[in-house]
C-alpha positions as CSV (number, residue, x, y, z in Angstrom):
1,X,141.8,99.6,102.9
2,X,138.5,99.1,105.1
3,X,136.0,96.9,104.7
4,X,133.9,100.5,105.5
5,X,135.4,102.3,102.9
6,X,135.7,99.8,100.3
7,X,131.7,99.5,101.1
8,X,131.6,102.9,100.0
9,X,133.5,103.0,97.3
10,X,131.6,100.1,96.0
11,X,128.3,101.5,96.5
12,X,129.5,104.7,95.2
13,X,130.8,103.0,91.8
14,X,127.5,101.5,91.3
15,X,125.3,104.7,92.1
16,X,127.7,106.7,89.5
17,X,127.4,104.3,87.0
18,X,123.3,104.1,87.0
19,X,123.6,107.6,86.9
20,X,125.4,108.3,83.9
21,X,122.4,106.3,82.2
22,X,124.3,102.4,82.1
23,X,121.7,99.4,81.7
24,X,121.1,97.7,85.0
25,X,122.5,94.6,83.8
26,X,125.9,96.7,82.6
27,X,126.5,98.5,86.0
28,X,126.1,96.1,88.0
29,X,129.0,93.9,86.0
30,X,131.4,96.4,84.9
31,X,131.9,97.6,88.8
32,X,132.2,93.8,90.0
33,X,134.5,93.6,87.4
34,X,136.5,96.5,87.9
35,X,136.8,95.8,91.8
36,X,137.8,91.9,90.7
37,X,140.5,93.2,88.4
38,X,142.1,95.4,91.3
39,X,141.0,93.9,95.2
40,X,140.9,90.1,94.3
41,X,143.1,87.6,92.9
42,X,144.3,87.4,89.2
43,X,142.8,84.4,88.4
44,X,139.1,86.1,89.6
45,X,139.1,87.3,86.1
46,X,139.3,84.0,84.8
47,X,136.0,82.7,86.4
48,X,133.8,85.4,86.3
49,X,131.7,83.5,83.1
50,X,131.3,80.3,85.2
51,X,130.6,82.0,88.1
52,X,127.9,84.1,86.4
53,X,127.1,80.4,84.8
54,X,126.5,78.0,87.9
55,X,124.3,81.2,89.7
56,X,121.9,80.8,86.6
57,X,121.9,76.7,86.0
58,X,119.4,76.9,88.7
59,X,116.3,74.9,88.0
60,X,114.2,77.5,90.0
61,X,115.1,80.2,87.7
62,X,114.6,78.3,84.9
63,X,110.8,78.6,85.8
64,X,111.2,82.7,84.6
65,X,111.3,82.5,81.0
66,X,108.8,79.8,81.1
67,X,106.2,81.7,83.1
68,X,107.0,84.8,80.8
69,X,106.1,82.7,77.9
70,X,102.9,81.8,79.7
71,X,102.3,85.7,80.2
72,X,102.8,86.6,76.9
73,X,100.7,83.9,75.2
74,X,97.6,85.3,77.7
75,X,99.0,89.3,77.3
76,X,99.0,89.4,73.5
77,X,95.8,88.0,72.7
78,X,92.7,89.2,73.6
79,X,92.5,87.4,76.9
80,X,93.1,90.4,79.4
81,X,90.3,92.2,77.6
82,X,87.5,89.5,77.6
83,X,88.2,88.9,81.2
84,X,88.0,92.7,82.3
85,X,84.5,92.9,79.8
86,X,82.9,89.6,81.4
87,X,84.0,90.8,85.1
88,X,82.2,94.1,84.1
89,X,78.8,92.4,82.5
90,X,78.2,90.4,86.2
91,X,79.5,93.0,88.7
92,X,77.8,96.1,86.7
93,X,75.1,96.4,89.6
94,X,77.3,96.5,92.4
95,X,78.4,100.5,93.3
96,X,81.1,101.2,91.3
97,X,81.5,98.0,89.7
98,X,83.6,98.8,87.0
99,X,86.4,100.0,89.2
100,X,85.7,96.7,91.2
101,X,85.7,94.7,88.2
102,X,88.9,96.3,87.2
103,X,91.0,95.2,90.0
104,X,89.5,91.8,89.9
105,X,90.2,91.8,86.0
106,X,94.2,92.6,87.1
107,X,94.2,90.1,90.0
108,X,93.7,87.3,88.1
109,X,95.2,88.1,84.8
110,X,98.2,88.7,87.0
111,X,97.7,85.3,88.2
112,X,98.1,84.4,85.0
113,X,100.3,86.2,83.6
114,X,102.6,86.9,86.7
115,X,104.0,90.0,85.3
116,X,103.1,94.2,86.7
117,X,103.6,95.6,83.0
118,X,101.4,92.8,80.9
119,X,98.8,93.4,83.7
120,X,98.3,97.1,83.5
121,X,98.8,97.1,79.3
122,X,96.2,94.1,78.9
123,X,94.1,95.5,81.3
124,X,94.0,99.1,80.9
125,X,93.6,98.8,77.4
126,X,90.3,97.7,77.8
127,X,89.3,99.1,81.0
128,X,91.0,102.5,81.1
129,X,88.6,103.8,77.8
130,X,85.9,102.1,79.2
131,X,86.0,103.9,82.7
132,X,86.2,107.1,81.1
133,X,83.3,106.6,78.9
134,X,81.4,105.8,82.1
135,X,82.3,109.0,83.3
136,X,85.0,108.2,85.7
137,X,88.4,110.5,86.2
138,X,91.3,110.1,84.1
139,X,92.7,109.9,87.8
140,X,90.8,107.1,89.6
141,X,91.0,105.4,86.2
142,X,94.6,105.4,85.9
143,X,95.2,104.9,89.3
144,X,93.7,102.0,90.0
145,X,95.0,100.0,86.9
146,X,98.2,100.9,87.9
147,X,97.6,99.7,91.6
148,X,95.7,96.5,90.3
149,X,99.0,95.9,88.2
150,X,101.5,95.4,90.9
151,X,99.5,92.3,92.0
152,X,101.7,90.8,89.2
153,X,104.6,90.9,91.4
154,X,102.6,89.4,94.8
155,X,100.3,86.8,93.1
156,X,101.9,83.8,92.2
157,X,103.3,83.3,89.9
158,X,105.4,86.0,90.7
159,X,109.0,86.5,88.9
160,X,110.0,88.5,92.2
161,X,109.1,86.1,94.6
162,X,111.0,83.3,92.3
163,X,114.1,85.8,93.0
164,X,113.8,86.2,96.6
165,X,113.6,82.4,97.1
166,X,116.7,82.1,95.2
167,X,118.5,84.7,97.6
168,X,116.8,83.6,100.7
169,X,117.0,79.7,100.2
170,X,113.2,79.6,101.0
171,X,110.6,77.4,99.6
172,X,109.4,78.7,96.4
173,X,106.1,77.0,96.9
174,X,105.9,78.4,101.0
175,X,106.4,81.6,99.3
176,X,103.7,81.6,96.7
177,X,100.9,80.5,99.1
178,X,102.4,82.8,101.4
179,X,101.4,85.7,99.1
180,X,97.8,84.9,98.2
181,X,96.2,86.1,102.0
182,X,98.2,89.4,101.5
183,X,97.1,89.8,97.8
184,X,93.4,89.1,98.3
185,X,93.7,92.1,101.2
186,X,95.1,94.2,99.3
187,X,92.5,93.3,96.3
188,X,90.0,93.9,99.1
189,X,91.5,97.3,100.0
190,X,91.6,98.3,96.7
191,X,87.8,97.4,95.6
192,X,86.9,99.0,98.9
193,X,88.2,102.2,98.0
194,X,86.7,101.5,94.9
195,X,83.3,102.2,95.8
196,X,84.1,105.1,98.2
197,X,85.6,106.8,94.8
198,X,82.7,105.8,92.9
199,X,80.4,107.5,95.7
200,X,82.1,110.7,96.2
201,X,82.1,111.2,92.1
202,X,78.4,109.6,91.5
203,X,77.1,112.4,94.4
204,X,79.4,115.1,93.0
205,X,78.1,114.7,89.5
206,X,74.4,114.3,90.8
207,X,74.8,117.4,92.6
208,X,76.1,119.5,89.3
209,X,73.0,117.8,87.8
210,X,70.7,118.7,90.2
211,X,71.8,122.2,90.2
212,X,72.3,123.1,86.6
213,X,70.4,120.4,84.6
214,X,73.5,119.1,83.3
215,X,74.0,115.6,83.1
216,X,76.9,113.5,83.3
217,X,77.9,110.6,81.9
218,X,78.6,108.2,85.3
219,X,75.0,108.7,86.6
220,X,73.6,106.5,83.3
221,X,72.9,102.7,83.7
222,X,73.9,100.3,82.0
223,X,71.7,96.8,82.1
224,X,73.4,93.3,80.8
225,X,71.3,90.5,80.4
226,X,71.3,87.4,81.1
227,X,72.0,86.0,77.6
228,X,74.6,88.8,77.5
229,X,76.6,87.7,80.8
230,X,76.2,84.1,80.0
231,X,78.2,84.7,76.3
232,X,80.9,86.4,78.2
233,X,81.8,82.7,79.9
234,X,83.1,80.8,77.3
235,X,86.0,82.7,76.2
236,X,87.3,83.3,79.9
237,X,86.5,80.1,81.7
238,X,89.4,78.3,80.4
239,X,91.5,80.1,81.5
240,X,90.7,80.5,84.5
241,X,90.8,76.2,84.5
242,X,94.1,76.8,83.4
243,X,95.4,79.0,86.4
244,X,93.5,76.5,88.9
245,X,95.3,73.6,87.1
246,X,98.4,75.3,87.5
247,X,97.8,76.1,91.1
248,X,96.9,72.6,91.9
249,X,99.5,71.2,89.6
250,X,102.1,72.9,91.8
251,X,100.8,73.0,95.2
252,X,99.3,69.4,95.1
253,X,103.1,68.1,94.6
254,X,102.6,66.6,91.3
255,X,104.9,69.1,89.5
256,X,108.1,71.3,90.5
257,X,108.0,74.7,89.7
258,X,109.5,74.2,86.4
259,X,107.6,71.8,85.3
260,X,104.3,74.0,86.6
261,X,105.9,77.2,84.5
262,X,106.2,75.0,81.4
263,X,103.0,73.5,81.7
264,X,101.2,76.6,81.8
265,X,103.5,78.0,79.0
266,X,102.0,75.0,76.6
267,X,98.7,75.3,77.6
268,X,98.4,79.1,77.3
269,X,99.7,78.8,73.7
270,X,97.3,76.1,73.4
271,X,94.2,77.8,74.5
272,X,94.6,80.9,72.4
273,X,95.2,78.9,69.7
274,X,91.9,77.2,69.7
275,X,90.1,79.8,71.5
276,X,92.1,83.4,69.3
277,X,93.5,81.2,66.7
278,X,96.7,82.8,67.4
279,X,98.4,79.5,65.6
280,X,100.1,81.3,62.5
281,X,104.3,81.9,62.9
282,X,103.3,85.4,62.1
283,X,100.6,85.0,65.3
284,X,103.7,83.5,67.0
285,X,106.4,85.9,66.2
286,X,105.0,89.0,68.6
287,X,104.6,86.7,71.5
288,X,108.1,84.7,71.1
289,X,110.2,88.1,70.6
290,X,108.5,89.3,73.6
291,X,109.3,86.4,75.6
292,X,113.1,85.9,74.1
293,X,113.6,90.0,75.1
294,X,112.2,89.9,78.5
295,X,113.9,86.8,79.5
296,X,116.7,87.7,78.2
297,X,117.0,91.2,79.9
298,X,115.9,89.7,83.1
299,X,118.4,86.7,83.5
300,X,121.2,89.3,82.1
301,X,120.3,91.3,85.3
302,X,119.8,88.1,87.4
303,X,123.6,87.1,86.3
304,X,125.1,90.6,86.5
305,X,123.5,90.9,90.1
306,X,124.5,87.8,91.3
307,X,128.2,87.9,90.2
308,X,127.8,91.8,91.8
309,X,126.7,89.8,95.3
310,X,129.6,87.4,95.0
311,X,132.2,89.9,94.7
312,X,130.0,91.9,97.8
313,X,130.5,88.9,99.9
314,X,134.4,87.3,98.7
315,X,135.4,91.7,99.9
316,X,133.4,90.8,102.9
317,X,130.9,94.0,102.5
318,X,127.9,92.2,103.1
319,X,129.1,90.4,105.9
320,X,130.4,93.6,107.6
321,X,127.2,95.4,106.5
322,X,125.0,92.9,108.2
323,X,127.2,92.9,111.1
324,X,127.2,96.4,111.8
325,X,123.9,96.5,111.7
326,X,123.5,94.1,114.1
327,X,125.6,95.6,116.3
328,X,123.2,98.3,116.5
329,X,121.1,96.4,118.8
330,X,118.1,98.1,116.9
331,X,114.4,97.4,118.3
332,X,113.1,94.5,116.0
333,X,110.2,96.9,114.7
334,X,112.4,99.6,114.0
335,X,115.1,97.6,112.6
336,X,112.2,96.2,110.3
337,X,111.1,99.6,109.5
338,X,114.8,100.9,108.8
339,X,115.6,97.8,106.4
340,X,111.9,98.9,104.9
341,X,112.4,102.7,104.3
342,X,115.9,101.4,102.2
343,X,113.4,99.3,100.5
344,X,111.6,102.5,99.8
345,X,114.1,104.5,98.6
346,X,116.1,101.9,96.2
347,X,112.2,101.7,94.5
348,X,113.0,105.4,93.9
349,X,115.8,104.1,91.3
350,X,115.5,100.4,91.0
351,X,113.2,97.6,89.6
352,X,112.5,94.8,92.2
353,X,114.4,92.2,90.4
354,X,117.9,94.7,91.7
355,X,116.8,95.3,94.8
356,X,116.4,91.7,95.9
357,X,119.4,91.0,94.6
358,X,121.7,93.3,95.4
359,X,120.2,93.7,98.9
360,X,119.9,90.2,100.2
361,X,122.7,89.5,102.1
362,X,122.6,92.7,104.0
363,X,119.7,92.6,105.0
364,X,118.7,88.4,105.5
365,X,121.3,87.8,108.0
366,X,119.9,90.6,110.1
367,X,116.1,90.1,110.0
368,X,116.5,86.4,110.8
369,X,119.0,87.3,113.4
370,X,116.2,89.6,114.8
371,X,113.6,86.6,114.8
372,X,111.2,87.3,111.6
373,X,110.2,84.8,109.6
374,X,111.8,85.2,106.1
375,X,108.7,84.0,104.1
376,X,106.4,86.9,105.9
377,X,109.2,89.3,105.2
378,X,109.7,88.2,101.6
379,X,105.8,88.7,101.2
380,X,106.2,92.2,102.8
381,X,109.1,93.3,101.1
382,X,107.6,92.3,97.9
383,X,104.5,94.5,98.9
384,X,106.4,97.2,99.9
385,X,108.5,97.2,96.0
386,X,105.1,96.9,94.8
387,X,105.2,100.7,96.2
388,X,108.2,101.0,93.6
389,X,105.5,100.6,90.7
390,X,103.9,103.4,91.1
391,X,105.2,105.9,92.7
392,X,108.4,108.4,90.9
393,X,111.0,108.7,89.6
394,X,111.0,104.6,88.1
395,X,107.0,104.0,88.7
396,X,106.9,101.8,86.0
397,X,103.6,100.8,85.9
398,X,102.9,104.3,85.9
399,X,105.0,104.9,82.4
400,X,102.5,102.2,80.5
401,X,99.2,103.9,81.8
402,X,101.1,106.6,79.7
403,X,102.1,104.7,77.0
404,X,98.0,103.2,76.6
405,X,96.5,106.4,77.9
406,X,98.3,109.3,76.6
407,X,95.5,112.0,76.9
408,X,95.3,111.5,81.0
409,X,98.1,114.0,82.7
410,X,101.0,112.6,84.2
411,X,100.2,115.0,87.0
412,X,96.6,112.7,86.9
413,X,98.3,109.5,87.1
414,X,101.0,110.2,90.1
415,X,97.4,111.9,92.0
416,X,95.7,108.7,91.5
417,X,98.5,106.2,92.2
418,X,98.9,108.1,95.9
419,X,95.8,106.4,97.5
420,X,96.6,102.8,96.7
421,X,100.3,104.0,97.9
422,X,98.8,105.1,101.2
423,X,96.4,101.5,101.2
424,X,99.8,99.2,100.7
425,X,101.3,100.6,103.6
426,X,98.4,100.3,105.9
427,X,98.5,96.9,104.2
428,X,102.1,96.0,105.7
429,X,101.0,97.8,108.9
430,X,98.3,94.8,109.0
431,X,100.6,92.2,108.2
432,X,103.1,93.0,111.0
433,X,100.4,93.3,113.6
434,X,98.5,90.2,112.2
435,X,101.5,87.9,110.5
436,X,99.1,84.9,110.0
437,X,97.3,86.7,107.0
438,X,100.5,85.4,105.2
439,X,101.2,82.5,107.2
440,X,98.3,80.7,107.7
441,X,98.1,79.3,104.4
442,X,101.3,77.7,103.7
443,X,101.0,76.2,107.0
444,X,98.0,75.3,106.4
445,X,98.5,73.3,103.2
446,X,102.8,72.1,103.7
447,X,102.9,72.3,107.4
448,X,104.2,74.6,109.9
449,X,107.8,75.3,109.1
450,X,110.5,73.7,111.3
451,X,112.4,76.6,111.8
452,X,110.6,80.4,112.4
C-alpha cells in the first residue's frame, strides 16, 4: 500500500472517529493503535506505554500542570473580579472605558492565569453584568470577553506555546517574549475598536433620547474618587508583583521554565491565602480538582497525540506529506497562507493543543524549508487558533460566555465575536508585512538567533 493512501486512510480513521463523538485523547490512540497492530511490527504493541512515557518525561511539559495550578489558584478566588473592577474605577473617564478596561482586565489575568477558559469565566463574570448595566449590548459585551480571552493562549504563559516548542524544538523562553509585541497589538486593536463601539452606541442612544425623551442607561456617568480608586490597589497589586516576578524570574535566567511555573503556582496559592483566605482544604479542594482534571485531560491528549505523530512519521506520512508539499514549489506567501487556511479549518473541529500536535511535522519541515522563522510562525499560528476560540462549530470561549451569560443569544455572541475575528487576521496581515513586532523582543533581550 501507498504512503498516499495509507495518508488517507489514516486521516480518514481519525476524522470518523471524532465524529462518532470519541474524546480527543481516545481517537487519537485507538487509530495509532489500530494502524500499529496491522502496518508495523509485532513488538510495536509492546512499547506503545513507554513510548507514550519518554514523549511526556519532558521537563518543558512538566511546566503545564504547574502553570494550571497557578491559574486556578488566581481563577477561583476573587482575583479576576477585583482586577476588572480596579481597571474600571481608573479608566472610567476614558470613552468607553469599561470595554477598555475589560480587555485590559483579560490581558493580564491571562498573563496570569495562562489559560482562554479561566480568562473569559473570571472575567466575564464580573464584567459581562457590569457592561450591561451600563447599557452596553449583550453583543459587544460578549464579544469582547470572548476576544480578550484568547489572549490566554498568546500571553505567556501560554500552555500552547509550551506545546509548539515541544514540537518545533524552539526556545520556550524565545517563544514567550516572542508573543508579548503581537499580544499588546492585538490588546491595542481590540481597545481601539473598543471605543469606536462605545461611540456608535453612546450617539445612537443619545439620538433615541433626543428624539423621544427616553433615556438610556449608557449615557449616565459614573464618578470614582480618589479614595475609591486608591482602595482598589491593595488587593490587585500583588499580583500583578507576582506576574512581574515571574516574568523576570524566567527571562532574567535565574529559573527554567519549570521552576518559573512552580514558583508562581506557590505564590499564587500564597497570595490568595493571605489576601482571600482561601487556606481551608475545603478552600483548597475546588482549585486542586480543577487543576488534577485539566492537567490530566491535557497531558492524556499530549500523550495520545504524540504517540498519534510517532506512528505518522515510523509509516512515513508526515514525511511524504511535507515532501509533497514541497514539491509544489508553492510561493512562500501562498504556501504560508495555504498551511494557514488548514489552520483555520482544523479550529473548526479541534482545540489548539490537537492541532499543534498532530500538525507539526507536516507542516515544520515545509515552512522552514520555505525560509520563515519558526518562532514568528509559532506566534502567528497561535494567533490564528486563537481564531478557533471564537468562532463555530468548537468556539470554546464562546460556550462559557454561555455558560456565565445565559440570557445574551447565541446568535448575539457569534455577531459579536466576528469583529475581533476580522481584527486578528488584519493582525497576522501586520505581522507578515512587519515580522519584527514579534521578533524584536526576543532578540532584543537573548540575542539574535543563530539560525533564521
Amino acid at each position: 500500500m501507498s504512503t498516499f493512501a495509507v495518508g488517507l486512510l489514516y486521516g480518514g480513521a481519525t476524522l470518523t472517529a471524532m465524529f462518532v463523538g470519541m474524546p480527543i485523547a481516545f481517537a487519537l490512540g485507538t487509530v495509532a493503535v489500530i494502524f500499529m497492530y496491522f502496518l508495523m511490527p509485532a513488538a510495536s504493541l509492546d512499547t506503545v506505554t513507554q513510548n507514550v512515557f519518554e514523549e511526556l518525561a519532558s521537563i518543558t511539559l512538566l511546566s503545564i500542570p504547574l502553570f494550571i495550578l497557578k491559574g486556578a489558584a488566581i481563577g477561583k478566588s476573587r482575583a479576576g473580579q477585583d482586577l476588572y473592577s480596579a481597571l474600571h474605577a481608573w479608566m472610567h473617564r476614558v470613552p468607553g472605558g469599561l470595554g477598555i478596561a475589560n480587555v485590559f482586565a483579560c490581558a493580564l489575568f491571562a498573563a496570569m492565569a495562562g489559560s482562554s477558559p479561566a480568562t473569559c469565566s473570571a472575567i466575564g463574570s464580573a464584567g459581562i453584568p457590569e457592561m450591561r448595566k451600563r447599557g452596553y449590548s449583550g453583543s459587544f459585551a460578549a464579544g469582547i470577553i470572548a476576544a480578550g480571552g484568547t489572549l490566554g493562549i498568546l500571553l505567556p504563559p501560554s500552555i500552547t506555546m509550551i506545546l509548539y516548542a515541544v514540537a518545533s524544538e524552539q526556545s520556550l523562553g524565545r517563544l514567550f517574549l516572542a508573543g508579548i509585541g503581537p499580544g499588546l497589538l492585538l490588546v491595542t486593536l481590540f481597545a481601539g475598536y473598543a471605543v469606536i463601539r462605545f461611540r456608535q452606541e453612546y450617539a445612537t442612544a443619545k439620538r433615541v433620547y433626543e428624539q423621544t425623551g427616553r433615556s438610556h442607561e449608557i449615557l449616565e456617568r459614573h464618578v470614582y474618587t480618589m479614595a475609591q480608586k486608591l482602595n482598589v490597589l491593595p488587593r490587585v497589586l500583588p499580583f500583578v508583583l507576582l506576574l512581574t516576578g515571574v516574568m523576570f524570574a524566567l527571562y532574567g535566567g535565574y529559573a527554567t521554565p519549570s521552576e518559573t511555573a512552580g514558583l508562581g503556582g506557590l505564590l499564587a496559592l500564597a497570595l490568595i491565602a493571605m489576601i482571600y483566605g482561601v487556606w481551608r482544604p475545603s478552600d483548597l479542594e475546588p482549585i486542586l480538582s480543577s487543576t488534577l482534571r485539566e492537567s490530566t485531560m491535557l497531558m492524556m491528549i499530549i500523550g495520545m497525540s504524540l504517540l498519534y505523530s510517532y506512528v505518522m512519521s515510523y509509516l512515513h506520512i508526515s514525511q511524504g506529506a511535507a515532501t509533497a508539499i514541497v514539491a509544489m514549489q508553492l510561493d512562500k506567501w501562498l504556501l504560508l497562507a495555504t498551511i494557514l487556511v488548514l489552520v483555520v479549518v482544523l479550529g473548526f473541529f479541534l482545540p489548539p493543543v490537537s492541532i499543534i500536535l498532530m500538525t507539526a511535522p507536516i507542516i515544520l519541515p515545509p515552512i522552514k524549508a520555505a525560509g520563515f522563522d519558526l518562532i514568528w510562525f509559532g506566534v502567528v499560528m497561535t494567533i490564528v487558533m486563537e481564531l478557533g476560540l471564537i468562532h463555530p462549530p468548537v468556539g470554546l470561549n464562546i460556550f462559557v460566555i454561555r455558560n456565565i451569560a445565559p440570557d445574551i443569544p447565541l446568535r448575539d455572541v457569534i455577531m459579536g465575536t466576528l469583529p475581533f475575528v476580522v481584527l486578528m487576521i488584519l493582525a497576522v496581515i501586520l505581522l507578515c508585512f512587519v515580522p519584527s513586532i514579534s521578533t524584536f523582543l526576543p532578540d532584543l533581550v537573548m540575542g539574535r538567533a543563530s539560525v533564521r
